[in-house]
N, C-alpha and C positions, 0 to 999 in steps of 0.2 A: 225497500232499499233506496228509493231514487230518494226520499225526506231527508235522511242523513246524507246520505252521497252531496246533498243540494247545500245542506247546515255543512258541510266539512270544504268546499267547496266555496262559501262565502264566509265563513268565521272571520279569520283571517285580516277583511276589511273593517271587522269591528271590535276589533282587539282582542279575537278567542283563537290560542293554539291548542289544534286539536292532536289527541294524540286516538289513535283506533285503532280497537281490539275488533281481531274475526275470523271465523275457522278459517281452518288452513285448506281444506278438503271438503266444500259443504256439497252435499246433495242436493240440487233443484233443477224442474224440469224444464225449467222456461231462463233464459239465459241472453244478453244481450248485451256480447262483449264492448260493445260501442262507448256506454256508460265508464268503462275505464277510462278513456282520454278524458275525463273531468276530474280526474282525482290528481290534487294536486303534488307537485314531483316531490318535492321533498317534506312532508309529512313524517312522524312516526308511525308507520303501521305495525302492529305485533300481530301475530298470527299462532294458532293454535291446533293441531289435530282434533278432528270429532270424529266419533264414530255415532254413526247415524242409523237406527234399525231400517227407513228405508232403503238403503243398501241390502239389507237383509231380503226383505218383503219382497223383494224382487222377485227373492228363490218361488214364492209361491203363484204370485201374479204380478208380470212386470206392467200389464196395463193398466192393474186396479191401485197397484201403488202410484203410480204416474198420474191417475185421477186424482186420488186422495190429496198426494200429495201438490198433486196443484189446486186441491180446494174443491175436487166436481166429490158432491156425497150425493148419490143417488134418494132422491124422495118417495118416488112410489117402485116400489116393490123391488127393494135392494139386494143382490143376491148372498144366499149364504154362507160364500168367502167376504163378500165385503160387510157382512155383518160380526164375522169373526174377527176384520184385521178392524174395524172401527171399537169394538168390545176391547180387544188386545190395546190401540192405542189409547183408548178413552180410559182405561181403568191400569195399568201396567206401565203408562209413561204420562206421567201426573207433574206438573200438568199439560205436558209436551212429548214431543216425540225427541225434543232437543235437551233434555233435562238430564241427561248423561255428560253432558257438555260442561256441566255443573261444576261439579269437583275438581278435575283437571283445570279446567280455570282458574279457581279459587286459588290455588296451590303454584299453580302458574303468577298471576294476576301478585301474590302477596309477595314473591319473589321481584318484582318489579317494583311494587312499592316501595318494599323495602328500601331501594335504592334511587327512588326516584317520586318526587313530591310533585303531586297536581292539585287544584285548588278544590274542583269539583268533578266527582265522576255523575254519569249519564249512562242507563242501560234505556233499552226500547223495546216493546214487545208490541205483538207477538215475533219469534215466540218468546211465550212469558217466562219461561222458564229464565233469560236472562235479568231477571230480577232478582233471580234467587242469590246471582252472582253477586248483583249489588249490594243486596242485605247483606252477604256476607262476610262483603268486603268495609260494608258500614262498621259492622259490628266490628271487625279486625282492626280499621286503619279510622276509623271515627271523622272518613274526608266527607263534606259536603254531595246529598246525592239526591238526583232528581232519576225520576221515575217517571217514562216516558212510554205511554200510552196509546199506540198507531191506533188499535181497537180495543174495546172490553172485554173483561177475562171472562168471569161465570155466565154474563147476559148475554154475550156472543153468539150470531144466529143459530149457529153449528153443534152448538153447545150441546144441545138436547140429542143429538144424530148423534153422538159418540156412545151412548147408550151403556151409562156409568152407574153404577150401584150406587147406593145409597151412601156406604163410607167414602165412595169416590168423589160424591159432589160434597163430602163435608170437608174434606180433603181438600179441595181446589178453592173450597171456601176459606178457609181454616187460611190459606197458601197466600190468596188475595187479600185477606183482612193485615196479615203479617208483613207484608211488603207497603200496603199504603199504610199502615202506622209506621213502618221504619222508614221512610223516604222523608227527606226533608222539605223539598216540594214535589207537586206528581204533576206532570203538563197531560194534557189530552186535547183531542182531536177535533172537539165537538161540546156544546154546551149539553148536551142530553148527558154524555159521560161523567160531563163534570156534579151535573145534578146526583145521577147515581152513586158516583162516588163520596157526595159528600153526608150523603148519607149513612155510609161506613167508615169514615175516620174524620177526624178534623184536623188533618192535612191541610195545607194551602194547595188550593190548585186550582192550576192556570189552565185557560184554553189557547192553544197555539196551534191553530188549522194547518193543513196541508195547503200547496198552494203552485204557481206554473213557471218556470222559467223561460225569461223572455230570449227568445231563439233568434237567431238570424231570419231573417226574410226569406219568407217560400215564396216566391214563385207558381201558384196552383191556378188554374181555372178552377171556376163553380163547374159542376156535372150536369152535364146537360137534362140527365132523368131527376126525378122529384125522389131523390134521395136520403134514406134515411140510414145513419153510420151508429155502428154500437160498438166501441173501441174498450176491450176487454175482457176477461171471463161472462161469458153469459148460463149461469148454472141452471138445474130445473127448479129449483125453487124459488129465483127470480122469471120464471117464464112468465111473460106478459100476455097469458092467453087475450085481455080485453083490446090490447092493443091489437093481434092478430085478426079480431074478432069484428074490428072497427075496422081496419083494414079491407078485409073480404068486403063488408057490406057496402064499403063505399066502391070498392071495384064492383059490382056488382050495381049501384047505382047512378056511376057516373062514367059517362063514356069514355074512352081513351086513356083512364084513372093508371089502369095494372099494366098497359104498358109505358106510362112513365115513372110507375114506380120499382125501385130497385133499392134492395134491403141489402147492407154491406154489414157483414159481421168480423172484428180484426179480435183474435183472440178463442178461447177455449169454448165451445159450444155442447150443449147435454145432447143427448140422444134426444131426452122429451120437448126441447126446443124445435127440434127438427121436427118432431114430429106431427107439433102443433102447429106449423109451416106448411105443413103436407096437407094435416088436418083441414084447415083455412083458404087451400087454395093458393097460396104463396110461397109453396117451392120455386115454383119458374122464377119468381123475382130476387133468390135470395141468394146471396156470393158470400160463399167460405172464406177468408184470407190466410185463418190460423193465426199462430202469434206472429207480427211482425216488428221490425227493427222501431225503436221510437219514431225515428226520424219518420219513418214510413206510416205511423200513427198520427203522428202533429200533421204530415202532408192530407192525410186522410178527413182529419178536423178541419180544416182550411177548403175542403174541397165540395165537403157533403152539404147537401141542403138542409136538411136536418139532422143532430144529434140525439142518440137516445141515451136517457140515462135513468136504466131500470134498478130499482133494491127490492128485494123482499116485502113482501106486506106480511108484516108482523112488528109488537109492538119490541120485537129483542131490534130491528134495524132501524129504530126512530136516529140511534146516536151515530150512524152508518155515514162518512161522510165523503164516497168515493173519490180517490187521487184524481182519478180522469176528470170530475166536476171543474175543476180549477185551469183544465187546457182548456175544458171545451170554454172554459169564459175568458181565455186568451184566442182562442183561435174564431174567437164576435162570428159565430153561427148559430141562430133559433135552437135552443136544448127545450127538447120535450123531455120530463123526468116522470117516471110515474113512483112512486111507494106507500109509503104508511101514514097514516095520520100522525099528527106531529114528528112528522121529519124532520133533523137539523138542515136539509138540502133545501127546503123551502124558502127561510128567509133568503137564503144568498140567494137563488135566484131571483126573487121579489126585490130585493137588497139592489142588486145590479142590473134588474131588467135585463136579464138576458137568457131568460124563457120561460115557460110553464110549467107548473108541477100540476100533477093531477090525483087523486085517489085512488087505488085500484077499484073502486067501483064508481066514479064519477065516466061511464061510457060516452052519456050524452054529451057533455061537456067537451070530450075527448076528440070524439066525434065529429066536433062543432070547431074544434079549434084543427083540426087536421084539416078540416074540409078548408075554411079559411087561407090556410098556408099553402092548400096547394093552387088555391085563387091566387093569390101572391105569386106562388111560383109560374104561373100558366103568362099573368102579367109581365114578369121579369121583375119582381118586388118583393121578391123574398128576403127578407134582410132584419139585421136585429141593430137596436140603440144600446146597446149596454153601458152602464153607467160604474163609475167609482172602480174598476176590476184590478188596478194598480195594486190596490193593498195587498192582491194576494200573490202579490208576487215574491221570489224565491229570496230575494234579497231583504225585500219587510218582512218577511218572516221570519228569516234566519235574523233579523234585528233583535225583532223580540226573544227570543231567542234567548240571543247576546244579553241584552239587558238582565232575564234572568239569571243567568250565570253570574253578569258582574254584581247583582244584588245582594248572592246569596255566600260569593266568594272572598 
């Protein structure tokens, strides 16, 4: 949400009127009315009813839709309703749970056109299913249209957990192959997307990353404890067991270590996170926050000694390139990152000097570089140089952006 919200919000300055389409009635569980006062007052917005089968699912489990639907899929040993309602959305709402939204737009959407000429239309997924829109609307009104990419469709980590038959991933394939040949350009998020994707069409397409808008001035102290902040979903298939595991031993070997360490989590956390917390010895250290207000997020970045920023180790989240990466390289705090070999996260930190990535299996290293930083911290020297971070900001990006549109328009 917040990448358009960001692009609609700074068009404007570089000769782009935006006009924006969006249900009328959308279902999601995590919500942060605050983001409205950036939307600016006199825009077009259109607006559309969906009917949403989450709505539904509720009837069966309102907790296990609420998971789902904010993205927690249970890894080890999932139970036999949420293998039902992942089967049901993975094979029955293709390639979304929003794909009913489809039609009704289309026929909406062609009724607007009709009377009203734009230079280029812009869908964004997930979810992808607003692609289908696009094509459709290609095909009908023949306007310029860019295909915009937040994550990848069929490589997407999750992708495998929906537990889809066989005509189902030909399906999604079939779905994906037919939207990047009808787009005229396709932007994505990340150069790893872009490698994949140009492998299936020959498309032009651009990388245009996420990136931080620069905020008013916080006011925060550093935290007095050797502070490590994870601002975001933290699912079980990202659990950082080595980090937990590096953790313990250095409390365990160094005095005074576990009581000034204090693990601050803001956002949606698994049951097996926690548990590996318990596991490790590092309950007592760890603070829930739940989701909280942005503002109360950026405060959080500003405050902690260290940031974490965990993905998946698998080779589906090499092109993964978390929104949060781009505050925490505004809010100039040491980001320790752990995931995959060839991750898109790597260079930009390397890029900006403004913190380490590590393997999930480089422990030693890990280890070594934790022990370091809390030397730093114990000095009152914990501090980071980050270099070049400007570029990613909400305004260079929404630039490039810009330019694409006027290129193609």
């Amino acid at each position: 949400m917040q990448r358009w919200l960001k692009f609609v919000k700074y068009f404007r300055e570089f000769g782009i009127e935006p006009i924006v389409y969006v249900p009328e009635n959308p279902n999601y569980p995590l919500v942060d009315k605050n983001f409205a006062t950036e939307i600016p007052d006199d825009i077009t917005i259109l607006k559309q009813p969906i009917k949403e089968p989450y709505r539904f699912a509720k009837l069966l489990s309102r907790k296990q839709t609420k998971k789902m639907s904010s993205g927690i899929i249970s890894k080890e040993n999932p139970s036999a309703l949420e293998k039902l309602m992942l089967y049901v959305r993975g094979n029955y709402f293709i390639p979304d749970a929003r794909v009913g939204w489809v039609k009704p737009s289309v026929t909406f959407l062609s009724e607007f056109l009709a009377k009203t000429s734009v230079d280029v239309m812009i869908t964004t997924g997930p979810p992808h299913s607003l692609h289908l829109i696009g094509m459709a609307m290609k095909e009908a009104f023949g306007t310029q249209w860019i295909a915009d990419f937040r994550d990848p469709w069929t490589t997407i980590h999750y992708h495998d957990s929906l537990r889809l038959t066989e005509a189902s991933k030909r399906k999604h394939k079939q779905l994906e192959k037919d939207v990047l040949d009808a787009a005229d350009v396709i932007v994505v998020t990340s150069p790893t997307t872009k490698n994949e994707f140009s492998q299936l069409t020959n498309t032009a397409i651009e990388v245009i990353t996420n990136g931080y808008d620069v905020s008013e001035e916080l006011e925060v102290a550093l935290d007095s404890k050797f502070s490590l902040a994870h601002i975001g979903s933290l699912l079980g298939g990202r659990n950082p067991k080595i980090l937990w595991e590096v953790l313990s031993e250095i409390s365990d070997e160094v005095a005074g270590f576990q009581s000034d360490l204090e693990l601050t989590f803001a956002g949606a956390v698994s049951d097996e996170v926690k548990t590996s917390l318990k596991k490790f010895g590092l309950d007592g250290c760890a603070k829930f926050l739940g989701y909280i207000r942005h503002k109360e997020a950026l405060q959080l970045q500003r405050k902690s000694q260290l940031l974490l920023l965990i993905e998946i180790d698998s080779e589906a989240t090499r092109a993964i390139i978390p929104g949060k990466l781009f505050e925490y390289l505004a809010a100039k705090r040491p980001v320790v990152a752990l995931g995959p070999k060839g991750s898109d996260i790597n260079p930009i930190l390397s890029e900006t000097k403004a913190g380490e990535f590590f393997l999930c299996t480089e422990k030693d290293a890990l280890k070594e570089h934790l022990l370091t930083q809390y030397a730093n911290f114990r000095k009152g020297r914990l501090t980071v140089d980050s270099k070049g971070v400007e570029k990613y900001s909400r305004k260079n990006i929404t630039r490039q952006m810009a330019d694409l549109i006027q290129r193609i328009s």
